[in-house]
N, C-alpha and C positions, 0 to 999 in steps of 0.2 A: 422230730428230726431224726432220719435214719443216722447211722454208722458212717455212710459214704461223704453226707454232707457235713459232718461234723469233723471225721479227718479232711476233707477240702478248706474246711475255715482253719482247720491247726496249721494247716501249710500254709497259709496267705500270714497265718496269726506269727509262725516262726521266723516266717522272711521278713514281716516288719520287725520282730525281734532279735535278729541279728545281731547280736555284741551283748546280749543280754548274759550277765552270769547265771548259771545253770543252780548256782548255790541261793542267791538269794531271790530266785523265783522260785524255789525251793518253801524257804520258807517264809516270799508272801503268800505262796496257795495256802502253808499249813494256816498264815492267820486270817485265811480268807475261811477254810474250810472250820477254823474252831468259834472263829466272831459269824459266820454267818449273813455278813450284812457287807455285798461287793462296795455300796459306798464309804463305807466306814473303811477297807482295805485298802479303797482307791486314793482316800485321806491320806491310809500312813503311806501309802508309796512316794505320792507326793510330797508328805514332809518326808521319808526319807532321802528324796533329791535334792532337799535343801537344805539336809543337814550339813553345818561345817565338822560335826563329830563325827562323819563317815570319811572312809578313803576314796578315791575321783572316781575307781570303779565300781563299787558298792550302789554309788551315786548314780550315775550313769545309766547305772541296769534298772533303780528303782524310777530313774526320767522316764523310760522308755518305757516298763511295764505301765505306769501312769497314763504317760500321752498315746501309745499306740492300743491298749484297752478303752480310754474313756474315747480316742477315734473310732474304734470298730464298733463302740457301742450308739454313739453318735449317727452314726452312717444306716446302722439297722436296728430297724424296730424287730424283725424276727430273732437278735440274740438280746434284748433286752426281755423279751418276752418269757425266755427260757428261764426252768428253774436253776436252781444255784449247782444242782449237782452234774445237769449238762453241761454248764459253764467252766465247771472241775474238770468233768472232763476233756473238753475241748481243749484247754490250757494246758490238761494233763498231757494229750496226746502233743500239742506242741512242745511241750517241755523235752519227751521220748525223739522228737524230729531235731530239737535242737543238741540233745546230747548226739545224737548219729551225724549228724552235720559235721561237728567238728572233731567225732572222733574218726570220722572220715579222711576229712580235711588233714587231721594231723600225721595219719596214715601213707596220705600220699607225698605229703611234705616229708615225712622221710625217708620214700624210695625216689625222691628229686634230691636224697643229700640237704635237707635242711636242715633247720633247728636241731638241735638235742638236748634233751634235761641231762642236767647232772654233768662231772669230769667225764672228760674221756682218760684212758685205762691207758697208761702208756708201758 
């Protein structure tokens, strides 16, 4: 799989993962990348959707890595075929689209006058 098709699947892979936190796809690549075994990773993502010891976002992001990974794997036999380190990286590279995304996103919401972290300075 060349460069071109691998960044087309991280954009399709980023838009199903929309609201996903950036922190803990973080580190299930790391326990994807240190366990070596995607189903074993896909396990813990799962149980961590189900954890009641997690907060509702923690959770959330680990639903989504879960259901929209074991979906795209479902759907194709060409990324099931891939070895583990194309898979990093494709994930990688959506990881890199989904940080641009929102720090996009946040960018523009504040020359609209939105949000703002922190006091304002009176």
């Amino acid at each position: 799989m060349n460069v071109d098709e691998k960044i087309e699947l991280a954009y399709g892979l980023a838009r199903d993962l929309a609201g996903v936190d950036y922190n803990e796809l973080s580190k299930w690549m790391g326990f994807l990348k240190t366990k070596g075994d995607l189903s074993a990773a896909l396990n813990l993502a799962k149980h961590f959707s189900e954890s009641p010891s997690l907060r509702p976002d923690p959770r959330n992001s680990y639903r989504l890595i879960s259901d929209v990974l074991l979906d795209m794997l479902s759907k194709s036999e060409k990324l099931k075929e891939l070895p583990l380190v194309e898979l990093l990286e494709i994930i990688g590279y959506a990881r890199r689209i989904i940080v641009w995304q929102s720090a996009t996103s946040k960018k523009e919401e504040r020359k609209r006058g939105g949000k703002r972290k922190g006091k304002r300075r009176t």
